[in-house]
OpenMM code with the backbone's topology and positions (N, CA, C; nanometers):
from openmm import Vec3, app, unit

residues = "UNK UNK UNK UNK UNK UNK UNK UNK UNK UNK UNK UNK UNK UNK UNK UNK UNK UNK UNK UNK UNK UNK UNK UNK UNK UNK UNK UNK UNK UNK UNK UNK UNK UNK UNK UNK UNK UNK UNK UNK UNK UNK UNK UNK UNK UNK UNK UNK UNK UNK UNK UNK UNK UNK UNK UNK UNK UNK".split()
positions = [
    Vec3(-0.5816, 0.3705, 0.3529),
    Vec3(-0.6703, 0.2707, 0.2959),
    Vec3(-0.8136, 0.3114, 0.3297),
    Vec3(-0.9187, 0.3293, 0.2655),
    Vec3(-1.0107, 0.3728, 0.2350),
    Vec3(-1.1560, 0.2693, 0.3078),
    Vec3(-1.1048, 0.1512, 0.2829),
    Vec3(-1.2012, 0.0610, 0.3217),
    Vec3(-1.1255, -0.1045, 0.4082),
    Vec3(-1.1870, -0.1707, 0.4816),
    Vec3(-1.1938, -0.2842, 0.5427),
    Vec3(-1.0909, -0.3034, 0.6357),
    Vec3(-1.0346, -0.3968, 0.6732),
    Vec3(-0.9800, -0.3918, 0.7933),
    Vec3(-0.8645, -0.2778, 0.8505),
    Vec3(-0.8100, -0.2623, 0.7229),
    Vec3(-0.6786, -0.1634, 0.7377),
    Vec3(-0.6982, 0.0129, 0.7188),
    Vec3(-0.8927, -0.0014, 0.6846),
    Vec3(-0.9233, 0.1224, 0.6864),
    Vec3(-0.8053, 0.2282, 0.7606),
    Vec3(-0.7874, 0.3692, 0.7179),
    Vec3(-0.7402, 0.4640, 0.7997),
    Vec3(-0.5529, 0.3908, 0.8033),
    Vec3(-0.5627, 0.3031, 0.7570),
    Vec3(-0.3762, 0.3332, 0.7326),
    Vec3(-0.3396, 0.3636, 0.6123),
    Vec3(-0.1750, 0.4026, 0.5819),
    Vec3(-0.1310, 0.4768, 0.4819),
    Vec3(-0.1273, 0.3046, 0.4301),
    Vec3(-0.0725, 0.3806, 0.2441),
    Vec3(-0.1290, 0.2720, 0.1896),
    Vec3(0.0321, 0.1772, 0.2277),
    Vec3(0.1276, 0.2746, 0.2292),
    Vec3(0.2806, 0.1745, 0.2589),
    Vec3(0.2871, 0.1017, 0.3470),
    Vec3(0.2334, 0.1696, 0.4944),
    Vec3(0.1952, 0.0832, 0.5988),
    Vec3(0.1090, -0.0568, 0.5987),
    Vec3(0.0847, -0.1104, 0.4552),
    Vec3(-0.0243, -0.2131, 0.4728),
    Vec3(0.0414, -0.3207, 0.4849),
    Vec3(0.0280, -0.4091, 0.5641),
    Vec3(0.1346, -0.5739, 0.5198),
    Vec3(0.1112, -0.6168, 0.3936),
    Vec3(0.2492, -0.6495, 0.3617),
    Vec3(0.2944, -0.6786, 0.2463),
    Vec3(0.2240, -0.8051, 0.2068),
    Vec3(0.1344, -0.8931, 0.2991),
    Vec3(0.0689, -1.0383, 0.2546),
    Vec3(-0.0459, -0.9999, 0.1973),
    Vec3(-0.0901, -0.9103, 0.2653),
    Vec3(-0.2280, -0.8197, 0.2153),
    Vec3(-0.2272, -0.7532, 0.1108),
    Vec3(-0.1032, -0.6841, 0.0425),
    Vec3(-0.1217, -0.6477, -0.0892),
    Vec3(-0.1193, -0.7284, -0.1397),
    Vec3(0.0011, -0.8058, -0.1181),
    Vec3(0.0226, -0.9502, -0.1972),
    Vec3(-0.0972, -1.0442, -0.2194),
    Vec3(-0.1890, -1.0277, -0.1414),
    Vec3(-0.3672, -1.0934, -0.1538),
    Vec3(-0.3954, -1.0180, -0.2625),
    Vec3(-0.4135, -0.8965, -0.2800),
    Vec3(-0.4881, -0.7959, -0.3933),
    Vec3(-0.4288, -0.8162, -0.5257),
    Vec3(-0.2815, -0.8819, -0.4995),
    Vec3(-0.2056, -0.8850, -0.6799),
    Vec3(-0.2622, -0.9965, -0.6837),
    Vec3(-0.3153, -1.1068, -0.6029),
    Vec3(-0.3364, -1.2560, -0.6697),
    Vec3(-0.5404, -1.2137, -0.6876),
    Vec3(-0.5718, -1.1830, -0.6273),
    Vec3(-0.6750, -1.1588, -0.6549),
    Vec3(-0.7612, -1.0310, -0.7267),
    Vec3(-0.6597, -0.8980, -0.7603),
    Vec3(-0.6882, -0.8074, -0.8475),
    Vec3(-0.6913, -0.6964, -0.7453),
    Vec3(-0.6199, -0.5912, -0.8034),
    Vec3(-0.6397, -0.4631, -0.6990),
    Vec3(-0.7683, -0.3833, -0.7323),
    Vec3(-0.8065, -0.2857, -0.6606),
    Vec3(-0.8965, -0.2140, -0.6853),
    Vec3(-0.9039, -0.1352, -0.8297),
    Vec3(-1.0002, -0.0683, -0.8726),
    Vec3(-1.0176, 0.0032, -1.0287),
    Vec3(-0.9998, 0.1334, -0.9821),
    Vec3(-0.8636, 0.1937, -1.0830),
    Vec3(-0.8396, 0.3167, -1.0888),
    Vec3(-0.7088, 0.3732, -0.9786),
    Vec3(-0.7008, 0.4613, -0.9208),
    Vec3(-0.6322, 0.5441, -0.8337),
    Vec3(-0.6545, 0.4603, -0.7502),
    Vec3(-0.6500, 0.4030, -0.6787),
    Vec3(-0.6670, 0.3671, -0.5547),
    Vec3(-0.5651, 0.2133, -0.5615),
    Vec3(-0.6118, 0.1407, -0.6766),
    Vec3(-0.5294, 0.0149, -0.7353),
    Vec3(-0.3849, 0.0191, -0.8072),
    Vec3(-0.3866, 0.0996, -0.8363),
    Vec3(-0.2335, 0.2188, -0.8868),
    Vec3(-0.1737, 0.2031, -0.7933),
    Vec3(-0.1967, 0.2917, -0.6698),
    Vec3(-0.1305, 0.3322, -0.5748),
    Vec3(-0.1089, 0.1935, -0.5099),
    Vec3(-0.1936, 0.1521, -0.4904),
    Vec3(-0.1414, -0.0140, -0.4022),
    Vec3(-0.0339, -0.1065, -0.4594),
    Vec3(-0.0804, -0.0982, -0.6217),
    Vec3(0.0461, -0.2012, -0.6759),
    Vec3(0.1996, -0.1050, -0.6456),
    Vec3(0.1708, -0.0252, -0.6852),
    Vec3(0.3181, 0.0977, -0.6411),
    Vec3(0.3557, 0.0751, -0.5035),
    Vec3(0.2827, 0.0994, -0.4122),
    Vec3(0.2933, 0.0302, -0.2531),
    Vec3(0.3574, -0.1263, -0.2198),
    Vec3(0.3128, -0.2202, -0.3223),
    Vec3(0.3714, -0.3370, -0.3228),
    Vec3(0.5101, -0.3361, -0.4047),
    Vec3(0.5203, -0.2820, -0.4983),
    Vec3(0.6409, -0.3009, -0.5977),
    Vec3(0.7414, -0.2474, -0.4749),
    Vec3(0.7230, -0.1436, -0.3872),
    Vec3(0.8314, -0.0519, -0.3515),
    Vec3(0.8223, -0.1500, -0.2284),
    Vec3(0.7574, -0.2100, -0.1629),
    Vec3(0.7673, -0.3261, 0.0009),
    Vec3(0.8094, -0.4137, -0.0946),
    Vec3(0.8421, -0.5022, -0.2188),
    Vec3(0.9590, -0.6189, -0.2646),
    Vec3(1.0561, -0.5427, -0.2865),
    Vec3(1.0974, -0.4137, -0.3080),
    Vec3(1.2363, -0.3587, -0.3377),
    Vec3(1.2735, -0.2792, -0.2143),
    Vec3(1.2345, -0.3480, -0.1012),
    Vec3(1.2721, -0.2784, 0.0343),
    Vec3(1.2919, -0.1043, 0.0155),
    Vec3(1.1950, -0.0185, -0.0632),
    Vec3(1.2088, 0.1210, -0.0568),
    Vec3(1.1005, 0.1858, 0.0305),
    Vec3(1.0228, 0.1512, 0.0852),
    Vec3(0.8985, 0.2213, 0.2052),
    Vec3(0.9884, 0.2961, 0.2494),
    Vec3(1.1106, 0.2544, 0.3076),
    Vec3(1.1949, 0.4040, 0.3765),
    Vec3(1.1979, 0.5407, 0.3080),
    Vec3(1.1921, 0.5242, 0.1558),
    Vec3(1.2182, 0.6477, 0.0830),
    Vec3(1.0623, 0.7097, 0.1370),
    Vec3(0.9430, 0.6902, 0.1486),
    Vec3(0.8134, 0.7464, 0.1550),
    Vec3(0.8128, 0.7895, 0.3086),
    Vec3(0.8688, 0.6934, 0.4123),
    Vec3(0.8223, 0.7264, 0.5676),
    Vec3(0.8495, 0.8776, 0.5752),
    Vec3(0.9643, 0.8963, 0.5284),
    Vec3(1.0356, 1.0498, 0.6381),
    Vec3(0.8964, 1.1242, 0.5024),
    Vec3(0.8574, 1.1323, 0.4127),
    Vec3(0.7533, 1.1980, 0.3320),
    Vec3(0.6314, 1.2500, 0.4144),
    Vec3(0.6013, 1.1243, 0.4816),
    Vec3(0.4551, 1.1637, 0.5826),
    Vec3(0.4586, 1.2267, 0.7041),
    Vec3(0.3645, 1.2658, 0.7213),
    Vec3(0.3087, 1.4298, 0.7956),
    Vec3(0.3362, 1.3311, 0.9274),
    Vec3(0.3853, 1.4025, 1.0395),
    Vec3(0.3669, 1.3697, 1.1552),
    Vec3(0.2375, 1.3887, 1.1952),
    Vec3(0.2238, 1.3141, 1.3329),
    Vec3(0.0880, 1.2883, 1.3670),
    Vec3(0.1305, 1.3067, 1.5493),
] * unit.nanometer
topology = app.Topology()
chain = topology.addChain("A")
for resn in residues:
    res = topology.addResidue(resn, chain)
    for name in ("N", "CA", "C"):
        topology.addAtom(name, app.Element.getBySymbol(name[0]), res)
C-alpha cells in the first residue's frame, strides 16, 4: 500500500474492513484500485492463501 496508515503493507495483507471502507467509498483510480478490489474479492472468497506462499520472503 502506497499511502496512509497501512503504507508499506502488501495489498492482501490489508484488513478486510479497510478495503471494505474503499468499496463503500470508491477505490483508488487505475492500477492501484484494480488491485485492491481483486485483494477484496479474493479476502470474501477466503483465497489470500493462494497469494501468501507467492511473496518474497523477508
Amino acid at each position: 500500500m502506497p499511502f496512509g496508515k497501512y503504507r508499506g503493507h502488501t495489498l492482501i495483507d490489508l484488513p478486510e474492513e479497510y478495503l471494505l471502507w474503499f468499496d463503500k467509498k470508491g477505490f483508488p483510480e487505475g492500477e492501484l484500485g484494480a488491485l485492491m478490489q481483486l485483494a477484496l474479492s479474493m479476502r470474501i472468497d477466503g483465497l489470500e492463501d493462494v497469494i501468501r506462499p507467492l511473496k518474497s520472503k523477508k
